[in-house]
N, C-alpha and C positions, 0 to 999 in steps of 0.2 A: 498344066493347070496353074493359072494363077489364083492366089487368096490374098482380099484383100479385108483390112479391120477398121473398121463405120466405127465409132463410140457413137451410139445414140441412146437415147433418154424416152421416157413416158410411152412406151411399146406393149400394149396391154396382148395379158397371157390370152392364151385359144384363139389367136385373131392371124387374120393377114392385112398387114397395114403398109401403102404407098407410105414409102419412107421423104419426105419433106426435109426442108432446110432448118425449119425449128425444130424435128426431130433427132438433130445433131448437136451432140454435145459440144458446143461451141467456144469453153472456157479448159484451160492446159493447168492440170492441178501434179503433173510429171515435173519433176526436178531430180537432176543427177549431177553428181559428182566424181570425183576419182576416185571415192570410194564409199561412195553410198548413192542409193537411190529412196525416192519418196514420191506420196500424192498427200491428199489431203488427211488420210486415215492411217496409213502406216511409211514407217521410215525404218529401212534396211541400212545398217553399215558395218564394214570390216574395220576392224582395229586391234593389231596387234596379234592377228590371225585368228583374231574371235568373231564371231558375228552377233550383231548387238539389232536387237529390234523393238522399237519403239509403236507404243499404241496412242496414235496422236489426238484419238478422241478424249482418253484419259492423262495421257504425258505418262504412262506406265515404261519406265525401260526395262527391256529384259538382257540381264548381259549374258555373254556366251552361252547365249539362245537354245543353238542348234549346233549338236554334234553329230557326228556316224561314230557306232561303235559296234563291235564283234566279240562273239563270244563259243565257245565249243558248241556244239548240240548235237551231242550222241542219240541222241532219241529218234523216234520213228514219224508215220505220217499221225498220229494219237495224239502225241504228246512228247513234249519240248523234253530232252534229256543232257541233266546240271552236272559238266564234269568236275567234279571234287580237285577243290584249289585251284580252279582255272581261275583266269583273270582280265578282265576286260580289256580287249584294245581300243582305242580311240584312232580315227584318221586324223591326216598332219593337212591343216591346208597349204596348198604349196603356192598357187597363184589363184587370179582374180580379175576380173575386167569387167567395165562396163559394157554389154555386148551389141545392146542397144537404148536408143534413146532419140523416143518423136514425142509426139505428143498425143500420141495413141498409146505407150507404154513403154514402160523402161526395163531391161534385162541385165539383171545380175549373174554373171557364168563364172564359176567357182571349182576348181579342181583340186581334188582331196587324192591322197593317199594313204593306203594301210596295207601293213604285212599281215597275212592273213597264212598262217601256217596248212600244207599241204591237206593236212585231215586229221581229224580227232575220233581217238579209239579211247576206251575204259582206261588204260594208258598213260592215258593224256596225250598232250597234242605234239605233233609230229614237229624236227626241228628245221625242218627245210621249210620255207614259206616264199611263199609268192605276191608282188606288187602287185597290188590291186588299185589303178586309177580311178575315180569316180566324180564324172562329170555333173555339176549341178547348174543347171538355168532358173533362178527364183525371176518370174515377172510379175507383175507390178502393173494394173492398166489403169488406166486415166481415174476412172471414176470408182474402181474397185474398193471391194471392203476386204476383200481378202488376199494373200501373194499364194502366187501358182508356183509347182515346184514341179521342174524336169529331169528328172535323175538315172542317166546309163551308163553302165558300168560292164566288163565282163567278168565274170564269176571262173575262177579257176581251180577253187579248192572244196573240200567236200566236208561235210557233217559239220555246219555251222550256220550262227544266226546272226544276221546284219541288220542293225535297225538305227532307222533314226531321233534323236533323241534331242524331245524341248524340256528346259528347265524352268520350272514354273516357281511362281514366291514362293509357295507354301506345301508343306504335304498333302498327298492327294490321300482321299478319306473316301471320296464317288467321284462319281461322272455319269452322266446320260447321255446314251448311245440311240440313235435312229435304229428301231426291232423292224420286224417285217412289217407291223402298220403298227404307226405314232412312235413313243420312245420307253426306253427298260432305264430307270435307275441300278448302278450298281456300285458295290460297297466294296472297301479295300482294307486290307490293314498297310500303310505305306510303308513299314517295317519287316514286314514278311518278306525272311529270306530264303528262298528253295535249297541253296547250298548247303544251309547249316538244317531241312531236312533230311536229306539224302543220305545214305538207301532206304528209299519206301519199304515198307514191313511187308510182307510177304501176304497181298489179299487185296492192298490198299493202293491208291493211286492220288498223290503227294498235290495237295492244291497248288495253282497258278496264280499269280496276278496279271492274270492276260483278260481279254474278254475281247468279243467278236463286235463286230459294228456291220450296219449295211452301209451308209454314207457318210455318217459322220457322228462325233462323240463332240463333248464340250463337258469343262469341269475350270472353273478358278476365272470367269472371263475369257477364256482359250478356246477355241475350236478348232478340228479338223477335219477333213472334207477328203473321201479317198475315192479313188477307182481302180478297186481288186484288190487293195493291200488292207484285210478289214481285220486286220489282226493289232491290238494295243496292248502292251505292258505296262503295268503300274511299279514304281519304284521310288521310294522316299516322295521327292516333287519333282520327279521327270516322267513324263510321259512316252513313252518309246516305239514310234512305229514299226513294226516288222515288216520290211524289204524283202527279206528273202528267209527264208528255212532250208537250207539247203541237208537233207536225209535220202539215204537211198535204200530203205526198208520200210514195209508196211508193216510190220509188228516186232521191236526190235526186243530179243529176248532177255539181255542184259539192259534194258533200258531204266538206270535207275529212281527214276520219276516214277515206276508205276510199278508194283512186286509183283505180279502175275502176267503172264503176255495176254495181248488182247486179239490172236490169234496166231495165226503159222506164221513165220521167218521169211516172206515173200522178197525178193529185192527185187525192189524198182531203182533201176540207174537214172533214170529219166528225172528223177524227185530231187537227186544232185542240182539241178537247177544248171549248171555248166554251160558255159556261153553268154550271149549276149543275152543282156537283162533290162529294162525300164520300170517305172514308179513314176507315177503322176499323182500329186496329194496338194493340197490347199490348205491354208492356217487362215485365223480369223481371231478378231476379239469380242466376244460380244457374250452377252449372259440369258438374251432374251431367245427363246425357241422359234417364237415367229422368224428370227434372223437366220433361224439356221436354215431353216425351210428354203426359205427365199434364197440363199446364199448357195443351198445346194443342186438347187433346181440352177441358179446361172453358173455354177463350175461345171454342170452334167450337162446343161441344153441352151447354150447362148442364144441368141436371136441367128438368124443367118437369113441373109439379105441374096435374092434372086430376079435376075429381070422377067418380069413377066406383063401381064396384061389384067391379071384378075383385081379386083374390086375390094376397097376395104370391108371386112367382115370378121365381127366375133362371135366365135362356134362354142361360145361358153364360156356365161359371165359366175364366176364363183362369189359370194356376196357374203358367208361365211367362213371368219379365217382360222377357223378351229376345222371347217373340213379342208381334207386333203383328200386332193384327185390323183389318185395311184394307176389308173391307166384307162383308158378309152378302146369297145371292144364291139363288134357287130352280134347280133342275138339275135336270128329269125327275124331280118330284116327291120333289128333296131339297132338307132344307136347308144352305147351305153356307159356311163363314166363309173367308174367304181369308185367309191368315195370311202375317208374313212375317218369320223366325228372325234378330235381329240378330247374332248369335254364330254360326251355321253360314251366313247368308245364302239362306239356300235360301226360295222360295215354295211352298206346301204349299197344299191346300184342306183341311177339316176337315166332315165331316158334323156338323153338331148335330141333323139329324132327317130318318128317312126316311118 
């Protein structure tokens, strides 16, 4: 199988369109160096084993950006469990390369380290630990508004959480999350520390600064853009995406986040996460919502280009951009888009064809 990648331009949604020679993006906005890469909108580089990324619409730089760090997680499949006077690890970047570089997109390949101790009990953490390498590819395409991030690693140690971590200006106070139709504001205290709760009183179940996303959250000009990893922490002004939870119990009875169990002592070894592992996630800067739409519809469903025979045709022109078309479905031989009005909030169906 080969795959090849077109940068093309002006490709209207719900259509099949003869792709043309002025539907290519004809102008190279990729630039790389030994140690950075860029296009018109963002600029990545290492210095000093830090990575520094730059918002070129605004000249915002953010210095050591982006960390991986680890932490215990005693807890279950419920809820995240804070081991008393644990301490954060950070991964060490050890090298770095430009991996690629045309003028369809540029790759930055990034390889990290962290000792990540065997497993963490009530205890505390065990003193034997294991290397853990972790591969990162951030690309960068021609015309993009946001860098893609490809990150595999294999996971060898049990009852812990690894998450990725951007360090934004300022304390996070909200952020607005993509809900199952339009978006949920939500509110933080960016000081709330779980540690200096812990142990939950016997009834009670200890608040998080986490919250759930379907595609993407944005808060400070920032956004991000996931698939499967829809889990975010809030902390000071870092945002920290959760990679992995790695627990092998569905109701863990000493779980001191939560003072009552929230059922039987079941163990799932499988929830260990153990083995080979991936994360695919997208960053972005932008403060406007119509951006995120747009942004997350092309990280989930790029254009994709096939020889055929068929004829230009659009199967549905949307003309308001407060609705959103959540999916396309057959109904006793119609067809029908599900729509969903971010300004009146109302879900509607729409025939496109009977």
């Amino acid at each position: 199988i080969y795959e090849y990648i077109i940068d093309v331009k002006n490709i209207s949604a719900f259509s099949l369109s003869e792709i043309k020679q002025n539907d290519i993006c004809s102008e190279n906005f990729i630039k790389a160096a030994d140690f950075s890469i860029e296009n018109k909108n963002i600029k990545i580089e290492v210095k000093n084993k830090k990575l520094i990324v730059t918002d070129k619409k605004t000249n915002d730089k953010y210095l050591d950006f982006i960390t991986i760090k680890d932490r215990a997680d005693i807890g279950d499949s419920y809820n995240f469990g804070a081991l008393t006077h644990d301490k954060e690890r950070e991964a060490e970047l050890l090298n770095f390369k430009i991996k690629e570089k045309n003028d369809k997109r540029a790759v930055l390949s990034l390889i990290y380290n962290i000792k990540i101790p065997e497993t963490s009990t009530p205890n505390g953490r065990n003193k034997k630990t294991y290397n853990h390498k972790i591969y990162v590819d951030m690309i960068l395409y021609n015309q993009a508004e946001y860098t893609e991030f490809n990150v595999n690693w294999e996971n060898k140690s049990k009852n812990h959480i690894l998450q990725v971590c951007f360090k934004l200006k300022e304390k996070i106070y909200s952020t607005v999350n993509e809900d199952l139709f339009g978006t949920t504001k939500r509110q933080f205290d960016p000081d709330y520390n779980i540690y200096n709760e812990i142990p939950s009183p016997r009834g009670k179940e200890l608040k998080q600064n986490t919250s759930p996303m379907q595609r993407f959250m944005q808060t400070q000009n920032f956004a991000l853009f996931v698939k499967g990893n829809n889990e975010y922490e809030v902390y000071k002004n870092e945002i920290k995406l959760t990679i992995l939870r790695s627990t092998g119990i569905i109701s863990n009875q000493q779980n001191p986040c939560r003072g009552t169990p929230a059922g039987p002592p079941l163990r799932t070894p499988d929830m260990q996460c153990t083995g080979k592992n991936t994360a695919n996630f997208a960053l972005a800067f932008t403060n406007n919502q119509n951006d995120l739409y747009r942004l997350a519809e092309e990280f989930y469903e790029p254009y994709i280009c096939l020889f055929s025979n068929h004829k230009n045709k659009i199967f549905l022109k949307n003309k308001n951009d407060n609705q959103l078309v959540y999916s396309i479905k057959s109904d006793n031989n119609k067809l029908l888009a599900r729509c969903y009005d971010r300004k009146t909030q109302e879900i509607k169906n729409i025939v496109i064809k009977d």
